[in-house]
PAPAFI-808861 format. One line per field, with one value per residue (C-alpha): x, y, z. Coordinates in nm, 2 decimals. Layout:
REM PAPAFI-808861
x = X  ...
y = Y  ...
z = Z  ...
***
This chain:
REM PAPAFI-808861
x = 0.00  0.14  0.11  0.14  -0.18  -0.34  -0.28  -0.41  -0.72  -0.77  -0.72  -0.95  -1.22  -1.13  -0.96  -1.12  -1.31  -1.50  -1.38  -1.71  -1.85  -2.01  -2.35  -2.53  -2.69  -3.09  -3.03  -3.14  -2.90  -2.63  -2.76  -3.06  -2.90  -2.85  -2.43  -2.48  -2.33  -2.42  -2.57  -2.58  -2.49  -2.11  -2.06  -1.83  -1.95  -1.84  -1.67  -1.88  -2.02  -2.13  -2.04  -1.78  -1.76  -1.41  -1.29  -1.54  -1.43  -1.03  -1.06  -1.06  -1.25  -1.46  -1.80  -1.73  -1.58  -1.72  -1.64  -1.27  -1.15  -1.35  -1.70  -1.86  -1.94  -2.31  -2.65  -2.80  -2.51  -2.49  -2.85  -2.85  -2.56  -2.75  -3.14  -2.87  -2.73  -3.06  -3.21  -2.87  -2.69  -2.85  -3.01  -2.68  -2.56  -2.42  -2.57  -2.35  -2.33  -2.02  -1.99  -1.60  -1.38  -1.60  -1.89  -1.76  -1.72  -1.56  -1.71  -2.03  -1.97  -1.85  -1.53  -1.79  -1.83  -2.12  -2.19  -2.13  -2.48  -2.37  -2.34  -2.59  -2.88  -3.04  -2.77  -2.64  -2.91  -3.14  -2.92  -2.88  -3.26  -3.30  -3.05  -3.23  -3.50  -3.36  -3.32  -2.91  -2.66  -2.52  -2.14  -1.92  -1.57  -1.39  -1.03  -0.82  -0.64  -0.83  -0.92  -0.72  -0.99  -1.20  -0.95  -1.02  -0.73  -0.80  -1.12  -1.35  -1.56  -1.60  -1.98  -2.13  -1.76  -1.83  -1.48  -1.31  -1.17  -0.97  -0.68  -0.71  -0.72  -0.39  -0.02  0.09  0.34  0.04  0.20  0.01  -0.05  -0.24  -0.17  -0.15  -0.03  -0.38  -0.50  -0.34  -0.21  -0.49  -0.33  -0.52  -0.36  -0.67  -1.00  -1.13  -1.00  -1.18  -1.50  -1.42  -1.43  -1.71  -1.93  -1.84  -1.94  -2.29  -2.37  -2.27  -2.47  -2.83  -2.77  -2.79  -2.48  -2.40  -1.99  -1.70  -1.39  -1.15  -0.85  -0.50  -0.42  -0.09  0.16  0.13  0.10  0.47  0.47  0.52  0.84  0.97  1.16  0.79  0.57  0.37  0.18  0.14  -0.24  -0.28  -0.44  -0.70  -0.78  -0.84  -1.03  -1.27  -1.29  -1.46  -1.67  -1.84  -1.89  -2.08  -2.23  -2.58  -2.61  -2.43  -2.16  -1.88  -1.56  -1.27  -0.96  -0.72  -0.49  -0.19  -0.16  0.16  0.16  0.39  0.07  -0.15  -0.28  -0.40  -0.61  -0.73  -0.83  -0.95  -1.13  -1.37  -1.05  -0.80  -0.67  -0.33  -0.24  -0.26  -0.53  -0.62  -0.68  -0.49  -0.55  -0.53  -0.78  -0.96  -1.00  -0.76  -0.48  -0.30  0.02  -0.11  -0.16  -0.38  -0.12  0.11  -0.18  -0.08  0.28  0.11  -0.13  0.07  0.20  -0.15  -0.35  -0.36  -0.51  -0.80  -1.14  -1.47  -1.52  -1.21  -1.07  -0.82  -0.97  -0.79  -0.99  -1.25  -1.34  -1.35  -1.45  -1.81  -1.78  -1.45  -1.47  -1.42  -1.17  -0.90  -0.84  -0.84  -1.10  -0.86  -0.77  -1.07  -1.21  -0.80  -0.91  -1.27  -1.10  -0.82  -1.05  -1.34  -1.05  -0.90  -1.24  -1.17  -1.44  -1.66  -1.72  -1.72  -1.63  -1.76  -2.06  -2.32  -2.55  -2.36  -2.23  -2.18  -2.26  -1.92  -1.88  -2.24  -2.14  -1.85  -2.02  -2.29  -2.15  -2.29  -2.03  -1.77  -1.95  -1.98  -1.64  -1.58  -1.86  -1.73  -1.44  -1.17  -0.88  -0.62  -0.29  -0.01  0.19  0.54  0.53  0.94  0.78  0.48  0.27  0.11  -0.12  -0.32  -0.55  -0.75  -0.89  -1.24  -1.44  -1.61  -1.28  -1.25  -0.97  -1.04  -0.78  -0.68  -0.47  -0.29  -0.02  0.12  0.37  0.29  0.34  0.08  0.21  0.11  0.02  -0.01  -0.14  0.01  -0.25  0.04  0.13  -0.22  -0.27  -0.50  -0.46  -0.66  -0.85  -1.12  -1.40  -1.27  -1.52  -1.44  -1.64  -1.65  -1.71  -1.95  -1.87  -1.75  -1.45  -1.51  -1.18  -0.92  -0.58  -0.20  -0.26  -0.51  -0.33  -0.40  -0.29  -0.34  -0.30  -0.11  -0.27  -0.54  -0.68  -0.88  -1.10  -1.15  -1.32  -1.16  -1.36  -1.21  -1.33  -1.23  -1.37  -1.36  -1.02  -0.69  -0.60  -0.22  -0.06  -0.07  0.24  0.56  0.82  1.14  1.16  1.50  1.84  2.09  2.43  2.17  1.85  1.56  1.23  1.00  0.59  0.26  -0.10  -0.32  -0.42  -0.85  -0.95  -0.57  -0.54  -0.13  0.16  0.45  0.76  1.01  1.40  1.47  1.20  1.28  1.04  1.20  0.95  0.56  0.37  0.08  0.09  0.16  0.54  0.79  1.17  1.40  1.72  2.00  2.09  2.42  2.61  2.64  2.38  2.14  1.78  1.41  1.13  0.76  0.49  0.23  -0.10  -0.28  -0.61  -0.60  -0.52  -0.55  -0.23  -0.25  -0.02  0.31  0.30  0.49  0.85  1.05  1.46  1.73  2.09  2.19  2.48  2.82  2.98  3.07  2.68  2.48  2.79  2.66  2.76  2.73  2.57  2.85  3.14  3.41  3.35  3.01  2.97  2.77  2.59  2.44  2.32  2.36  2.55  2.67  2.47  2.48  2.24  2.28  2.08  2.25  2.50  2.78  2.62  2.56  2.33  2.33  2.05  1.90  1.85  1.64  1.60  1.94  2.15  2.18  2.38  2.60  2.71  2.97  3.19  2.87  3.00  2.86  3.00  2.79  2.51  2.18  1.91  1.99  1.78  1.92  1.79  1.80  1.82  1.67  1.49  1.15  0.97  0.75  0.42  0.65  0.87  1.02  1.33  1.45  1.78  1.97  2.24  2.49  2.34  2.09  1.83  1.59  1.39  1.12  1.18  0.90  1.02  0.74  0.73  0.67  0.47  0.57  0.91  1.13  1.44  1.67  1.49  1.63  1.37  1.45  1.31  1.38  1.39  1.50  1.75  1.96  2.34  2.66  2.90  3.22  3.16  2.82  2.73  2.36  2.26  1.98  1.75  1.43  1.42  1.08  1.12  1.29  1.37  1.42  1.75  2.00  2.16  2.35  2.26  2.35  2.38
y = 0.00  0.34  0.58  0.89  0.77  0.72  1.00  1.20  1.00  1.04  1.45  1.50  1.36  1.52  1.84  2.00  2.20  2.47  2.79  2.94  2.68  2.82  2.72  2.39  2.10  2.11  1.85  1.88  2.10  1.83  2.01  1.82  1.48  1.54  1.45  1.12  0.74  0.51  0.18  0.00  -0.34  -0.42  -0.26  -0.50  -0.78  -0.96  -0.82  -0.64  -0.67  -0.47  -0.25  0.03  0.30  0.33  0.05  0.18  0.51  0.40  0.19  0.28  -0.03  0.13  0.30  0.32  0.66  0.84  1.19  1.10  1.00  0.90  1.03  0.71  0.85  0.98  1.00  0.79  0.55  0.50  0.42  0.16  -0.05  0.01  -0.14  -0.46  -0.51  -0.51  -0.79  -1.00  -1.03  -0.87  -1.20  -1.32  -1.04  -0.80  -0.46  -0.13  0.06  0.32  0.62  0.64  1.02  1.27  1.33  1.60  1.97  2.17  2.30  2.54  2.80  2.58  2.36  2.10  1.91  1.93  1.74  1.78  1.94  1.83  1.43  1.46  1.69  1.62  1.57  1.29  1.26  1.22  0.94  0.76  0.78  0.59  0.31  0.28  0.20  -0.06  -0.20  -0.12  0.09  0.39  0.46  0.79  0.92  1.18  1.23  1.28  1.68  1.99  2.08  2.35  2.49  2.53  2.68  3.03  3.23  3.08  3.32  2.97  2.97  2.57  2.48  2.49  2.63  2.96  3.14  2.89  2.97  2.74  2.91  2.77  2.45  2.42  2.47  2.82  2.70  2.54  2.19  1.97  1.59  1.31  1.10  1.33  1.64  1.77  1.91  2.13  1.94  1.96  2.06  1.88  2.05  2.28  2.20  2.37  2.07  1.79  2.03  2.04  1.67  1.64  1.89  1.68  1.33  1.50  1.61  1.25  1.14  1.37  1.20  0.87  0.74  0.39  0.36  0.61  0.54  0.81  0.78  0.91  0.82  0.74  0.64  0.46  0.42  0.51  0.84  0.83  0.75  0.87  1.15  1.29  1.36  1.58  1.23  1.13  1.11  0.89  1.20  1.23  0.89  0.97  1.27  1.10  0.78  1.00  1.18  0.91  0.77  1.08  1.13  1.03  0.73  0.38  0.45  0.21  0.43  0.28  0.36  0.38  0.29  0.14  0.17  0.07  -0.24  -0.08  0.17  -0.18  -0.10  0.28  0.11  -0.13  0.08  0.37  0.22  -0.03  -0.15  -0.05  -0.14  -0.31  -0.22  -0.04  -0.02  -0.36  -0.16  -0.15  0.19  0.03  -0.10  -0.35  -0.34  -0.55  -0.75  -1.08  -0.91  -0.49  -0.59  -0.86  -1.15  -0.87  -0.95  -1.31  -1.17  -0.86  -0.97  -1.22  -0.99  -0.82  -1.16  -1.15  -0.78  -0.90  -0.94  -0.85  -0.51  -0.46  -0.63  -0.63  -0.46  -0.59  -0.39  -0.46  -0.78  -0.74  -1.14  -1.02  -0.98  -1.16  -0.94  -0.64  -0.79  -0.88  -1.22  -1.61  -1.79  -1.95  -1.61  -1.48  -1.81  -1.77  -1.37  -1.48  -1.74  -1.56  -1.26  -1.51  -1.72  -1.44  -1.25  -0.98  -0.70  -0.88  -0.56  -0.58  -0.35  -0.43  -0.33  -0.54  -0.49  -0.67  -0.99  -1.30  -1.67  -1.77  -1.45  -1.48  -1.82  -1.70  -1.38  -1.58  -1.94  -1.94  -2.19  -1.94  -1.65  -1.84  -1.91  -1.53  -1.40  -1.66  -1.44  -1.68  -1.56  -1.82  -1.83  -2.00  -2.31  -2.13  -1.89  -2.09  -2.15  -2.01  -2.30  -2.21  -2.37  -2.12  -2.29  -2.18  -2.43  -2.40  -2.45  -2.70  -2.90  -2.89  -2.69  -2.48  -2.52  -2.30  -2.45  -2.16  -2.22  -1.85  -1.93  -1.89  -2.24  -2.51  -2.70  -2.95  -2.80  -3.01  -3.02  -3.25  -3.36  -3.37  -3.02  -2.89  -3.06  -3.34  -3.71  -4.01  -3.99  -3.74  -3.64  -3.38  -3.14  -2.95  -2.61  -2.50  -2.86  -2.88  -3.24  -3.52  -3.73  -3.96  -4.14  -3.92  -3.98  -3.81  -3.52  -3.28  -3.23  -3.11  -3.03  -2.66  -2.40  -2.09  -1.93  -2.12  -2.24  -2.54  -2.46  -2.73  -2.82  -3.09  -3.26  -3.53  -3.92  -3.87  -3.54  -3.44  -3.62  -3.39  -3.30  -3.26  -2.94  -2.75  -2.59  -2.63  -2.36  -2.29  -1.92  -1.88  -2.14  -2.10  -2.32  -2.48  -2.35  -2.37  -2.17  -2.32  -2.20  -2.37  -2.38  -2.52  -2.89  -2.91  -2.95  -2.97  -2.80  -2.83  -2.98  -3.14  -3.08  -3.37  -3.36  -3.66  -3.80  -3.73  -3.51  -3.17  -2.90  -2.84  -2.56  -2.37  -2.21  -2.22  -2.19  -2.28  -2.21  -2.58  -2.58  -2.79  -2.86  -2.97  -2.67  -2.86  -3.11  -3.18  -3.20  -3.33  -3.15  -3.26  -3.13  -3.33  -3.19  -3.31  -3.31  -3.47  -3.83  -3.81  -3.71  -3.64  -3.81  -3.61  -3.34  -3.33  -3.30  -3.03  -3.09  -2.83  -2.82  -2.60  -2.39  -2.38  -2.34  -1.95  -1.94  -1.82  -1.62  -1.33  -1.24  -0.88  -0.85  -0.58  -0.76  -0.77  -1.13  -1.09  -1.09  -0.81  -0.79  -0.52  -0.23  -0.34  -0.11  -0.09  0.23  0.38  0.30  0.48  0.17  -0.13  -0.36  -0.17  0.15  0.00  -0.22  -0.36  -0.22  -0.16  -0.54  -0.70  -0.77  -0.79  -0.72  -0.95  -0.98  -1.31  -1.38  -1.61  -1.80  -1.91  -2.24  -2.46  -2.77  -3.04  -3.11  -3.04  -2.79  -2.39  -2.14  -1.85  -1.53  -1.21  -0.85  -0.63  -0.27  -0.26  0.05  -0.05  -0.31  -0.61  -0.72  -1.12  -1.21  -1.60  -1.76  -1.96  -2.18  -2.32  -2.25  -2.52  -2.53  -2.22  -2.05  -1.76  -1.48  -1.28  -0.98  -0.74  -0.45  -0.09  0.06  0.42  0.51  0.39  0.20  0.30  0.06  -0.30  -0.57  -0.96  -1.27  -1.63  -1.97  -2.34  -2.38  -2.67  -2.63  -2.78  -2.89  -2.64  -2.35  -2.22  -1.92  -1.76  -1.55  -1.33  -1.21  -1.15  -1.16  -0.99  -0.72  -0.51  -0.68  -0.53  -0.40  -0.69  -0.61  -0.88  -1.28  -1.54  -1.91
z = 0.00  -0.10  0.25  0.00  -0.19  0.14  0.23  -0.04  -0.06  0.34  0.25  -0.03  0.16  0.50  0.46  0.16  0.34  0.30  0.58  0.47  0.60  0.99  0.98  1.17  1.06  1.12  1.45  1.80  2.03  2.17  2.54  2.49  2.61  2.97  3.08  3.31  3.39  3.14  3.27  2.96  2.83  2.79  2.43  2.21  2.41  2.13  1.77  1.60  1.26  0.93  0.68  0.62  0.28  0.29  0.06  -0.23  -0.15  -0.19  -0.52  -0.83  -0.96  -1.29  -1.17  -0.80  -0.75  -1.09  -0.98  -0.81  -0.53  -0.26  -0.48  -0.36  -0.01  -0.05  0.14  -0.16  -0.16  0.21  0.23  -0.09  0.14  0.44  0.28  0.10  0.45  0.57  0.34  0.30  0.57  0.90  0.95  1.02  1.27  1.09  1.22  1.17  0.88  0.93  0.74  0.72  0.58  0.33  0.50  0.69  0.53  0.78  1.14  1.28  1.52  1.77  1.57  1.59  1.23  0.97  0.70  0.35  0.25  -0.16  -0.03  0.25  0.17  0.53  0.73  0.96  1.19  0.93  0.79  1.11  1.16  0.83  0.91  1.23  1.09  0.87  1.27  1.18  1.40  1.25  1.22  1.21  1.15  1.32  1.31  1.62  1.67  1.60  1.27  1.13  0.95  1.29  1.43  1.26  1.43  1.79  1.85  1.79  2.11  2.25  2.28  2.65  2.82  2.85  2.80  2.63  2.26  2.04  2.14  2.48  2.36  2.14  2.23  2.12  1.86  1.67  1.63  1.45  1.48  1.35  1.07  0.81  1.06  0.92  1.28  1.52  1.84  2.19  2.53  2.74  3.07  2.94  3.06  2.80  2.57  2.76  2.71  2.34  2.31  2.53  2.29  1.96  2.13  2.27  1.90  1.76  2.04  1.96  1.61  1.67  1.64  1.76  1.65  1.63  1.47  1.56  1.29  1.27  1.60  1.73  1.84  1.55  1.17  1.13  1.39  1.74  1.88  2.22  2.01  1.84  2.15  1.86  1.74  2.08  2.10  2.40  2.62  2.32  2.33  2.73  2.72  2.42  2.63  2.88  2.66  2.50  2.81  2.95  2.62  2.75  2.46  2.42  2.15  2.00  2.03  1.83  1.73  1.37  1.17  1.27  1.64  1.80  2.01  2.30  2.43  2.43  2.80  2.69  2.41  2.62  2.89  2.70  2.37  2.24  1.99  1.76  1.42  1.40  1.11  0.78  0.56  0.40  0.05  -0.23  -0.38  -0.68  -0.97  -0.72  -0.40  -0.22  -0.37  -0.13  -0.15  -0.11  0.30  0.33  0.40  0.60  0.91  0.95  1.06  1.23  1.44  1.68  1.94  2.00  2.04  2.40  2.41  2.29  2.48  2.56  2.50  2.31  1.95  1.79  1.47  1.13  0.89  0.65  0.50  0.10  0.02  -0.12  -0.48  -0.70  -0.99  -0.73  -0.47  -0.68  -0.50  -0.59  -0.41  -0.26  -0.12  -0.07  0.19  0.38  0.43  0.60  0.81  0.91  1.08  1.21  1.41  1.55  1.64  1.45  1.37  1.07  0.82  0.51  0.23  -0.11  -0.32  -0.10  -0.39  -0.65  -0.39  -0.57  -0.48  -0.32  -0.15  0.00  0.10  0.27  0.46  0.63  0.70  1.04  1.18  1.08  1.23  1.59  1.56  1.54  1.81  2.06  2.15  2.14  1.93  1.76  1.82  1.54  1.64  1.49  1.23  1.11  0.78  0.49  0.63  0.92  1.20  1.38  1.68  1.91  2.21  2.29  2.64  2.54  2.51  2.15  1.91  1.64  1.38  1.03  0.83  0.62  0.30  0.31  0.00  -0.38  -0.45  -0.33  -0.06  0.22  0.53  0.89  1.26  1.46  1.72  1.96  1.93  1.92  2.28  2.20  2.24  2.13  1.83  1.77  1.52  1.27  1.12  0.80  0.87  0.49  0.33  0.66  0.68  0.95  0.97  1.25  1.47  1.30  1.51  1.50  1.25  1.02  0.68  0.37  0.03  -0.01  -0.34  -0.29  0.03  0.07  0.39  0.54  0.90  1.15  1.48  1.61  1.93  2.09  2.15  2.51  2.56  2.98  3.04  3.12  2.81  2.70  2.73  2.40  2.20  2.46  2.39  2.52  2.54  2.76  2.77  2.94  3.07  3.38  3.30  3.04  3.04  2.93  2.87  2.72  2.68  2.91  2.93  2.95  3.29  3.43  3.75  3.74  3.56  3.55  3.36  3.24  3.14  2.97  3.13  3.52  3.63  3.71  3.83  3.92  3.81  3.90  3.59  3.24  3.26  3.45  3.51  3.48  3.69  3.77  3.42  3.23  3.04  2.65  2.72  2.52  2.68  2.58  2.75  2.79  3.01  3.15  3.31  3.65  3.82  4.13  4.10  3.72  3.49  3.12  2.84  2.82  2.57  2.19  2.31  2.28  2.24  2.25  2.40  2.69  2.59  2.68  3.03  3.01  2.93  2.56  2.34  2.16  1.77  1.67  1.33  1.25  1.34  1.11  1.06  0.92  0.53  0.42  0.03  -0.14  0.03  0.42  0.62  0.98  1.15  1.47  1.73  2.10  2.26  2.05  2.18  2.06  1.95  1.59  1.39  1.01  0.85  0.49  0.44  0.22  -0.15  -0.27  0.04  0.26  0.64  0.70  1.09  1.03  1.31  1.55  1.70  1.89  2.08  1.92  1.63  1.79  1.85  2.03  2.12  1.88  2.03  1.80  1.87  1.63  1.57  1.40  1.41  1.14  1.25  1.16  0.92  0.84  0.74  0.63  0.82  0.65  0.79  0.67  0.33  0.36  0.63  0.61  0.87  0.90  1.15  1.23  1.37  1.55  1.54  1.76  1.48  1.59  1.37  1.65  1.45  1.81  2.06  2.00  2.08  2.11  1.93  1.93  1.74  1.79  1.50  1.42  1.46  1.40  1.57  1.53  1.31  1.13  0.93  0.96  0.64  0.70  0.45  0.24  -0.11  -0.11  0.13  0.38  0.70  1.02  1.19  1.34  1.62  1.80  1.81  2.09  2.11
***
């Protein structure tokens, strides 16, 4: 996706604005709903589901956007989505129709925003009264900063704050901030500023709005580090927080684009969910392409699963499977982009013409399996993300495990779930959710032959469903010369565990990790878990094997050591907070980094941590030792523009004994910073 034709896109339909613009809407005063505590129902109980305008308004598919960019966005057009939503697929649960960028044109006499009279004749109350009546929820967009153009030299008096101006509500120098840097920066040590957000979410609220997204926000989408406090927008997201709250009407508040995974608890705290990354469009011919941004969320997503819950989701953008000639995807693509958002419970909104859906695309919107996989809240988690196959799982209350099967390469290939791995024992009864049929007494493995990225969805349910389960996916995520750390999944119905070295039992746990001690420096080890209710112990978990290291404890390689081979375009920079001072960066396509000289006492498997910088939302790179064995790195990233603050990731890899070589790269792409790696 091109940020600079996002950008102008996002600008056209935002900041065109007309300054003459100082008249309001026909809508009743926003003082008419009375400031109080809401007592409603949990909102985003469970992801939410429905309809957005922004991918017809990005495309430039022929007849979409007749008039230019983002010319799709239009009373009429709106409520044609809204009545097809209505008779297609609310029956199904999808219920909110959100009116994303270009319905705005500039402020009344307040900075508060009106609507385009030329798109929206009646205005937005009028609007939302018509989805309601469709029995739908009604969506809005607002961007996060003040307006310039409502700031009208600071002498812009804020609605129901007597003596506040716009001037009171912005820092002197007029910084500016969001994504674009098309508003002026709030001070919220002003209490006039908290009042200014409070006036916008009343007169969202006297219109019926059900959902807010809020975009530009960061840190994130590329701005943000510690060194730009200007796109810091974290006291925005506060101060709208509690104005939707006090807003006198239950309203979805939510949060965009990119957001940066190291503010995680501010999101969570202060918003119904964010998106993780950038915008699934490809601001190209179509709608989406596989390779735009759609397969970049497979490699995005894993560090934010666990911030996900009721009430908050991690949000991975719209869902363009409706209509083929539109999306620009294989079937095979389009069924892997449904499955990968239900098992995660992501949002469910889709983005097409909902008019013009065709038969497989209808299929795939309202599988009902698929959408109870998605509304029951569990989000899926991948076995290893070492290779383009991938197993994502997710293990259900009931005892049984979810499992997507995903073949991430351009080639078809055979992709596997080892019952083992995915915790389960015995054999079990193996449901295909998009054949919607029943293998009965399937034992060891799911596999199947897959096209390039496609996808198969299972429910697996085991024979001996209420016994202690094994535990799920054992990892080793520390080694040293006498210890190992170790951490899993939990075993159903397992109140404890136990965890084996070489078969002696070496550690309890309450939990779901534990800390081995008392091992041999250059030893190599074999791990399993077992889990325990009372008298009853499960089978041991898939093993786990990897060598301790050697007695002066892990040895660490800096990427810019005169020893390693550089190609192309990598270069040794300076970084303050690298091991060091300095990094290799600019690798990728052509250039390529080389550690050479990384011994090990013995053939077997290490833990091989790396050090890297990422300020970008993630990035992969392929290790390749020795010249033959090949691994992927997923490297996440902070999403803010910070390439100074080294992170660290790790991987079993299979060593040599004596001397190895690790060649990192990434034909296809830029890869993050490397800073150091030990063994």
């Amino acid at each position: 996706m091109s940020l600079r034709r996002r950008t102008a896109i996002v600008l056209a339909a935002v900041a065109l604005v007309s300054t003459a613009t100082l008249t309001t809407t026909a809508t009743a005063p926003a003082d008419a709903v009375q400031e109080q505590k809401p007592s409603y129902p949990q909102i985003a109980a469970k992801p939410y589901m429905g309809w957005s305008s922004w991918s017809l308004q990005s495309t430039n598919y022929p007849g979409v956007n007749p008039d230019g960019p983002g010319s799709f966005i239009s009373e009429k057009n709106i409520l044609t989505q809204a009545n097809a939503l209505a008779t297609k697929l609310k029956p199904y649960g999808y219920e909110y129709i959100n009116v994303d960028a270009g319905w705005q044109d500039g402020g009344d006499e307040y900075g508060r925003p009106v609507a385009n009279l030329k798109r929206f004749p009646r205005g937005m109350k009028a609007v939302g009264d018509d989805i309601h009546k469709l029995g739908l929820k009604f969506g809005i967009y607002t961007v996060v900063g003040l307006g310039k153009d409502v700031y009208r030299d600071g002498n812009t008096p804020i609605y129901d704050a007597p003596g506040c101006f716009t001037r009171d509500i912005v820092y002197p120098d007029l910084r500016t901030t969001n994504g674009w840097d098309a508003a002026y920066k709030i001070d919220y040590a002003s209490p006039c500023a908290q009042k200014y957000a409070d006036s916008i979410a009343k007169l969202f609220a006297s219109w019926g709005v059900d959902f807010i997204k809020m975009d530009g926000v960061g840190p994130g989408s590329w701005k943000g580090a510690p060194d730009d406090p200007n796109h810091n927008n974290t006291e925005d997201v506060e101060a709208w927080w509690r104005a939707v709250q006090n807003a006198g009407r239950p309203m979805m508040y939510t949060l965009s684009w990119s957001l940066s995974h190291r503010y995680a608890d501010v999101w969570k705290q202060n918003s119904n969910g964010w998106r993780i990354d950038t915008d699934v469009e490809c601001y190209c011919d179509t709608i989406v392409t596989w390779n735009s941004s759609v397969k970049a969320r497979w490699w995005d997503l894993p560090q934010w699963i666990d911030d996900a819950g009721p009430g908050h989701w991690n949000n991975l953008d719209a869902i363009n499977v409706g209509v083929g000639a539109m999306d620009g995807l294989t079937d095979a693509e389009r069924q892997s982009y449904m499955t990968f958002w239900a098992i995660n419970s992501a949002p469910l909104f889709a983005g097409d013409d909902l008019t013009k859906l065709d038969a497989y695309g209808l299929k795939l919107l309202t599988n009902r399996e698929v959408i109870a996989i998605n509304q029951s809240g569990n989000p899926a988690r991948p076995l290893d993300q070492d290779q383009l196959q991938q197993v994502w799982y997710a293990q259900n209350a009931d005892g049984s495990t979810t499992v997507a099967l995903f073949n991430l390469a351009d080639s078809p290939a055979t992709v596997t779930g080892d019952f083992g791995r995915l915790g389960l024992t015995g054999k079990a009864t193996v449901r295909d959710i998009w054949a919607a049929q029943n293998t009965r007494n399937v034992a060891g493995s799911v596999s199947a032959n897959l096209p390039a990225h496609g996808s198969k969805l299972y429910k697996i349910t085991p024979n001996n469903l209420g016994a202690v389960g094994k535990p799920a996916d054992v990892t080793a995520t520390d080694v040293s010369r006498t210890t190992a750390s170790l951490a899993w999944r939990p075993s159903a119905g397992a109140t404890s565990y136990q965890v084996f070295a070489n078969g002696k039992q070496v550690a309890t746990a309450s939990g779901m990790s534990a800390v081995v001690s008392g091992l041999q420096p250059q030893t190599q080890y074999t791990f399993t878990v077992k889990g325990v209710r009372g008298s009853a112990t499960s089978e041991a978990s898939a093993p786990i094997t990897l060598s301790t290291s050697a007695s002066g404890g892990p040895v660490r390689y800096e990427a810019e050591a005169p020893t390693s081979t550089l190609t192309g375009d990598a270069s040794v920079s300076g970084c303050t907070s690298c091991s060091g001072g300095s990094k290799i960066g600019n690798i990728g396509y052509s250039s390529t980094v080389t550690l050479n000289g990384i011994t090990v006492p013995a053939t077997g498997t290490y833990l091989v941590k790396i050090a890297y910088t990422d300020g970008d939302t993630s990035r992969q790179s392929m290790l390749t030792v020795n010249g033959t064995d090949s691994y992927w790195v997923n490297y996440h990233g902070l999403g803010d523009n910070d390439w100074g603050t080294p992170q660290v990731t790790y991987l079993p890899m299979k060593l040599t004994a004596g001397s190895n070589s690790l060649k990192v790269s990434n034909p296809n792409g830029y890869i993050a910073d490397i800073d150091w790696i030990t063994v």
